[in-house]
C-alpha positions in Angstrom: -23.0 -8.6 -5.4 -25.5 -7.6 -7.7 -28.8 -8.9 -5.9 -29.8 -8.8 -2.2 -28.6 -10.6 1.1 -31.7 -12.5 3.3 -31.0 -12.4 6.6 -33.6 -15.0 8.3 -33.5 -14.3 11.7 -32.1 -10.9 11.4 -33.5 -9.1 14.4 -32.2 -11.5 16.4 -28.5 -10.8 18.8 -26.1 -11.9 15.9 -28.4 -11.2 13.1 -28.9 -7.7 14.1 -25.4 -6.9 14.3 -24.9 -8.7 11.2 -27.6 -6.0 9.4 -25.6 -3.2 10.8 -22.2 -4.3 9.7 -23.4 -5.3 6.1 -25.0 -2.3 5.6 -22.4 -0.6 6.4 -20.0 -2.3 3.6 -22.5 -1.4 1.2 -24.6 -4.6 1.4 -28.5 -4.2 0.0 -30.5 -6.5 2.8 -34.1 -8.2 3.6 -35.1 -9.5 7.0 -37.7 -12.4 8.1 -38.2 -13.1 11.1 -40.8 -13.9 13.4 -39.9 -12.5 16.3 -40.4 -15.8 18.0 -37.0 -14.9 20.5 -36.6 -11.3 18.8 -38.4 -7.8 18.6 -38.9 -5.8 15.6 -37.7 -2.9 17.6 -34.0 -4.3 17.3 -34.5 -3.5 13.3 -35.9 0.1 13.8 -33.0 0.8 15.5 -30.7 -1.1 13.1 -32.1 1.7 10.9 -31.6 4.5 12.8 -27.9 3.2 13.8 -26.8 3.0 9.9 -29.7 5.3 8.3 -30.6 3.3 5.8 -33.8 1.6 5.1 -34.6 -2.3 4.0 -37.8 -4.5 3.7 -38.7 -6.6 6.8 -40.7 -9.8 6.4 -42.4 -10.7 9.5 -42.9 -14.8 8.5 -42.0 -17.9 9.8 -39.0 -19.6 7.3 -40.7 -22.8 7.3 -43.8 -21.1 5.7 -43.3 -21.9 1.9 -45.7 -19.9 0.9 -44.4 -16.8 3.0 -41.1 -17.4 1.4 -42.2 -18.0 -2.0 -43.5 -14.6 -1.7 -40.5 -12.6 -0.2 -38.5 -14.2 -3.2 -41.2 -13.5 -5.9 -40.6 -9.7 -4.3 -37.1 -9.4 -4.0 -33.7 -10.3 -6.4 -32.3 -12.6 -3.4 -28.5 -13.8 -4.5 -27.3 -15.1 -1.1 -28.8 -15.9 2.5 -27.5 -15.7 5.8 -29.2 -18.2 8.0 -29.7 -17.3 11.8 -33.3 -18.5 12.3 -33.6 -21.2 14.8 -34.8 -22.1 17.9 -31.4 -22.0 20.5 -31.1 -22.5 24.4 -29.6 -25.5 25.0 -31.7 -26.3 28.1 -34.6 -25.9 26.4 -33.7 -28.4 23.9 -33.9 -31.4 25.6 -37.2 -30.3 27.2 -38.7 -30.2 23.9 -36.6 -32.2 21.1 -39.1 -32.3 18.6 -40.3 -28.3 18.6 -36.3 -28.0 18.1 -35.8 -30.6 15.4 -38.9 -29.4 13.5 -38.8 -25.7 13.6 -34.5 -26.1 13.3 -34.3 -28.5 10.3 -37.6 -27.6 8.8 -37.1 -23.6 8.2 -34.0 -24.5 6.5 -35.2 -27.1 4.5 -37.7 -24.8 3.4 -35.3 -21.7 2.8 -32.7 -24.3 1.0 -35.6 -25.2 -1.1 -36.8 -21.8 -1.6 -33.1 -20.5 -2.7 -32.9 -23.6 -5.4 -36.5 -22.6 -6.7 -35.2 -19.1 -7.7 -31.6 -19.8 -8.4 -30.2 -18.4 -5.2 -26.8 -20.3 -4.4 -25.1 -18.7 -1.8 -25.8 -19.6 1.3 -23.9 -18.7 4.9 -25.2 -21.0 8.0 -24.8 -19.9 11.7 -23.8 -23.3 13.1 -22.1 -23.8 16.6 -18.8 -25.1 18.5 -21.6 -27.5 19.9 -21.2 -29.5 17.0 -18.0 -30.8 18.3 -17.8 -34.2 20.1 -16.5 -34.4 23.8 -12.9 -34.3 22.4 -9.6 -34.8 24.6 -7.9 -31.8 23.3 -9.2 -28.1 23.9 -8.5 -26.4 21.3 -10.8 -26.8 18.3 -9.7 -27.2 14.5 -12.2 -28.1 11.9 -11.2 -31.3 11.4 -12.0 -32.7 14.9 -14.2 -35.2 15.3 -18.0 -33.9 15.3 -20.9 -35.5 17.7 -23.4 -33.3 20.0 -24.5 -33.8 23.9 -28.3 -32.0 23.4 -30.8 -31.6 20.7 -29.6 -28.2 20.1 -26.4 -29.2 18.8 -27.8 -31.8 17.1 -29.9 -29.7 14.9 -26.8 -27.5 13.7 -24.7 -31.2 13.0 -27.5 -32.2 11.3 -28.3 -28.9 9.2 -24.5 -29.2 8.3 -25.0 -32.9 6.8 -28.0 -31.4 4.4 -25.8 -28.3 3.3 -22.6 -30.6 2.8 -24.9 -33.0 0.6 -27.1 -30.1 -1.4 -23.2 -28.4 -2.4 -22.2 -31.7 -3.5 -25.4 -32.8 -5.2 -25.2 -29.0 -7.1 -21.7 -27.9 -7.8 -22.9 -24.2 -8.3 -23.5 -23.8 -4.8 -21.2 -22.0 -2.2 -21.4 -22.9 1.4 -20.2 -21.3 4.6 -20.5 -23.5 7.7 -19.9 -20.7 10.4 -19.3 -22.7 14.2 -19.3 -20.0 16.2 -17.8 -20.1 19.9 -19.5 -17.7 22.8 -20.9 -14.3 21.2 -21.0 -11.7 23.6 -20.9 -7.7 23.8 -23.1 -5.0 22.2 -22.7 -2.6 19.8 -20.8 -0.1 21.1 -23.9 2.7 20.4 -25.7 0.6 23.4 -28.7 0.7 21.1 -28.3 -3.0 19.8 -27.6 -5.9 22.3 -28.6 -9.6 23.7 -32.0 -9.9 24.9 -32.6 -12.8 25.9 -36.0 -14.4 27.0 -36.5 -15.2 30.7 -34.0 -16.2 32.5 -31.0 -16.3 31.0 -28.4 -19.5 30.8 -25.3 -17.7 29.4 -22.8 -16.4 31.3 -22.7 -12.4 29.6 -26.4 -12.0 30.3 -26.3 -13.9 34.0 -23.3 -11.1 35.0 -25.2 -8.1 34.2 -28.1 -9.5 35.8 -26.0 -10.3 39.0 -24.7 -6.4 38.2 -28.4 -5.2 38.4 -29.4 -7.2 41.3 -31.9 -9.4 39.6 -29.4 -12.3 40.1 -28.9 -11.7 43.7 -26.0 -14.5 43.7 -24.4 -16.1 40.3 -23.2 -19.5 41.0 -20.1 -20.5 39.4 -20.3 -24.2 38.4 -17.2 -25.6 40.2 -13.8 -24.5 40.5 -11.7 -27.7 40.6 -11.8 -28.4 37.1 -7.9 -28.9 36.0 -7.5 -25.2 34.5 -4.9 -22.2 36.0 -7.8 -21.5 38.5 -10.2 -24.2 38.6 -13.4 -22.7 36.9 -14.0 -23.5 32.9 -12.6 -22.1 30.1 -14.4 -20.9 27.2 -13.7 -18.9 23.8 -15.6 -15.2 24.3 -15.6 -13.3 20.8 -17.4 -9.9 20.7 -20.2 -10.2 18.4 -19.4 -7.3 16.7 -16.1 -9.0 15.5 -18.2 -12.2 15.0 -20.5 -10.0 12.8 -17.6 -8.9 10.4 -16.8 -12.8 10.1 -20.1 -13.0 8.0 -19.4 -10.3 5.8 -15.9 -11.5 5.2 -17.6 -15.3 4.3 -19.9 -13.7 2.4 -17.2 -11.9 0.4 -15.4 -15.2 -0.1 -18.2 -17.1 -1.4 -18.1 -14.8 -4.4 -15.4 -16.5 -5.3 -15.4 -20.2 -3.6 -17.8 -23.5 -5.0 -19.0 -25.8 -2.2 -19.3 -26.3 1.3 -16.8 -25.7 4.1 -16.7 -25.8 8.3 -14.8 -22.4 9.6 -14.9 -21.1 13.4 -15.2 -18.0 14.6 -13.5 -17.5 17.6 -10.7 -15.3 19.1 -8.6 -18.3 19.8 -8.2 -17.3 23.3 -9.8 -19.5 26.3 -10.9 -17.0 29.3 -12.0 -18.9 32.5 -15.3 -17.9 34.3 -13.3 -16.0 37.2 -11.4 -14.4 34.1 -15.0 -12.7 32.8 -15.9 -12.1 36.4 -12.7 -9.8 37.2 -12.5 -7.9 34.1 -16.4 -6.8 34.1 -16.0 -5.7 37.4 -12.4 -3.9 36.3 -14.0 -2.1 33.5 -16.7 -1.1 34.7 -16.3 -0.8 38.3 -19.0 -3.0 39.2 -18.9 -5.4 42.3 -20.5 -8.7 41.4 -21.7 -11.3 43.6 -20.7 -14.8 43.4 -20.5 -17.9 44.5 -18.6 -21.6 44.2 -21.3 -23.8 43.4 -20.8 -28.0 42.5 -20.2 -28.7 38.8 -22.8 -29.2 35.9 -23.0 -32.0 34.4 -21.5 -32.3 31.1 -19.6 -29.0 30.6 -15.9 -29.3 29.5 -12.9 -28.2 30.9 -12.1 -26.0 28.1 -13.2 -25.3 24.6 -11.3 -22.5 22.6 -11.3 -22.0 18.8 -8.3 -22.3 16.6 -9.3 -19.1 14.0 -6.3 -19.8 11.5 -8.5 -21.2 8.9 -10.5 -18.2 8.9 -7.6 -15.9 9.1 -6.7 -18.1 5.6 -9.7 -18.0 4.1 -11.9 -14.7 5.2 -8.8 -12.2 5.5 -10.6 -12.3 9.2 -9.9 -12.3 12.5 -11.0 -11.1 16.4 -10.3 -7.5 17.3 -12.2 -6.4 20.1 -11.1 -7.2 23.6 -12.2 -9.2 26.5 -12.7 -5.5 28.3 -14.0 -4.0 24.9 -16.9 -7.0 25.4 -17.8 -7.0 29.3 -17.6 -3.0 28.8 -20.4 -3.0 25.7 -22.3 -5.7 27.4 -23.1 -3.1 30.1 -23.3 -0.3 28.1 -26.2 -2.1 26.1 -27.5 -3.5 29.8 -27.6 -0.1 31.3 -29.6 1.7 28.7 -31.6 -0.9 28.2 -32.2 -3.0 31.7 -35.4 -4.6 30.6 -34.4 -5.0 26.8 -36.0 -3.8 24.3 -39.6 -4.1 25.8 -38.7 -0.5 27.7 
């Protein structure tokens, strides 16, 4: 690839892992970000991890003007889109902060890319965009509907990419659904840092681990699963981080749009995270049965073949490989990055 890769949202949790493992395959990068649900400070040490240097942009993506600009500056040839607001809960307190900020920074970075001939575009999208399906293991092909505004965003984002690769048959398209990202490079210098109080289940386990969770409730435990408690798909987001150099790679050679999951293809229960953090790192949690929330699923695991097919990719890192860097990262860094 001749010109650069954008990474919007790049000191973000995936995005900055992404920047590390594109560097590494020989990838020239720029950053923007805001650092709306992000800290520069993830960047500094992205360059210290692979000791190379790359021009940050600290801009809003639905600032035209800001993005004109970073494009006037800099040969862009593909974009990797992470920016977005994301927590679920949050979503359907505030719907329209979501839809705008979601649908309108890539609009704008869409628009942007078409301005200056940029036509390669990779979109982090989400399992979420899945509807309430009877099966439980997910293929591409399943039928897709959301439960929250959150999800509805990334469906909806998905809509305008399918209709701009089929409106201009020069572009190439990665639809990326991603499952449960969770982990930490294994350095510890790079990690999730979530704001407040978290809602995923990684971040609420080391919290438990520190004692600022002095009891994590487990949301029921008679769901019909080996031992009662949900299953979800848990990829390390180092592996998941590979899976966007690998689309990129392919869309070198692919025109138009297509939906691929990232996931290990494995369904762990929450007692099956539980355990194994507290086996691999010899850390006793405390927990408690609490009554189900309301619209999570029984199970939800990826079916990866289609990105064994097209990326040459799959999953690596183990379940213990992810509850084992997740405290690494914790450990060095109990209060994030703001230490």
């Amino acid at each position: 690839m001749k010109g650069k890769v954008l990474l919007t949202g790049g000191a973000g949790f995936i995005g900055s892992h992404t920047c590390v493992e594109l560097l590494n395959a020989g990838y020239d990068v720029v950053v923007v970000d805001n650092y709306a649900n992000s800290s520069p400070e993830a960047l500094r040490r992205v360059k210290e991890l692979t000791g190379k240097d790359f021009p940050v942009y600290q801009a809003d993506v639905c600032d035209r003007a800001a993005m004109e600009k970073l494009f006037s500056e800099q040969p862009i040839e593909a974009a990797i889109h992470f920016a977005g607001l994301k927590a679920v809960g949050e979503s359907v307190e505030k719907p329209l902060e979501y839809y705008r900020n979601n649908l309108d920074s890539t609009l704008t970075l869409v628009e942007t890319m078409r301005a200056h001939g940029a036509r390669k575009l990779v979109f982090s999208s989400s399992a979420t965009v899945y509807a309430a399906a009877s099966q439980s293991e997910m293929t591409e092909d399943l039928p897709t509907g959301c439960i929250n505004p959150y999800g509805w965003t990334k469906y909806m984002i998905e809509q305008i990419l399918r209709d701009v690769a089929f409106a201009g048959k020069d572009w190439s398209v990665a639809l990326l659904r991603y499952f449960n990202p969770v982990g930490a490079h294994e350095s510890g210098r790079i990690g999730e840092d979530p704001n407040g109080i978290p809602n995923n289940l990684m971040p609420r386990v080391m919290q438990n681990a520190l004692g600022i969770i002095p009891v994590l409730g487990v949301f029921g435990d008679d769901y019909p699963t080996p031992d009662g408690t949900c299953i979800r798909d848990y990829i390390h987001v180092v592996d998941l981080a590979k899976g966007h150099v690998a689309a990129l790679k392919y869309l070198e050679g692919f025109t138009g749009c297509d939906a691929i999951n990232l996931g290990t293809g494995t369904g762990y229960s929450v007692l099956d995270i539980l355990n194994t953090f507290e086996q691999a790192n010899g850390v006793k949690l405390r927990y408690e049965i609490q009554p189900r929330r309301a619209g999570d699923a029984a199970a939800c695991y990826a079916n990866p073949e289609k990105a064994k097919r097209l990326l040459r990719w799959q999953a690596e890192k183990t379940l213990a490989d992810m509850c084992r860097d997740a405290w690494r990262w914790q450990q060095m860094n109990p209060r994030g990055y703001n230490a």
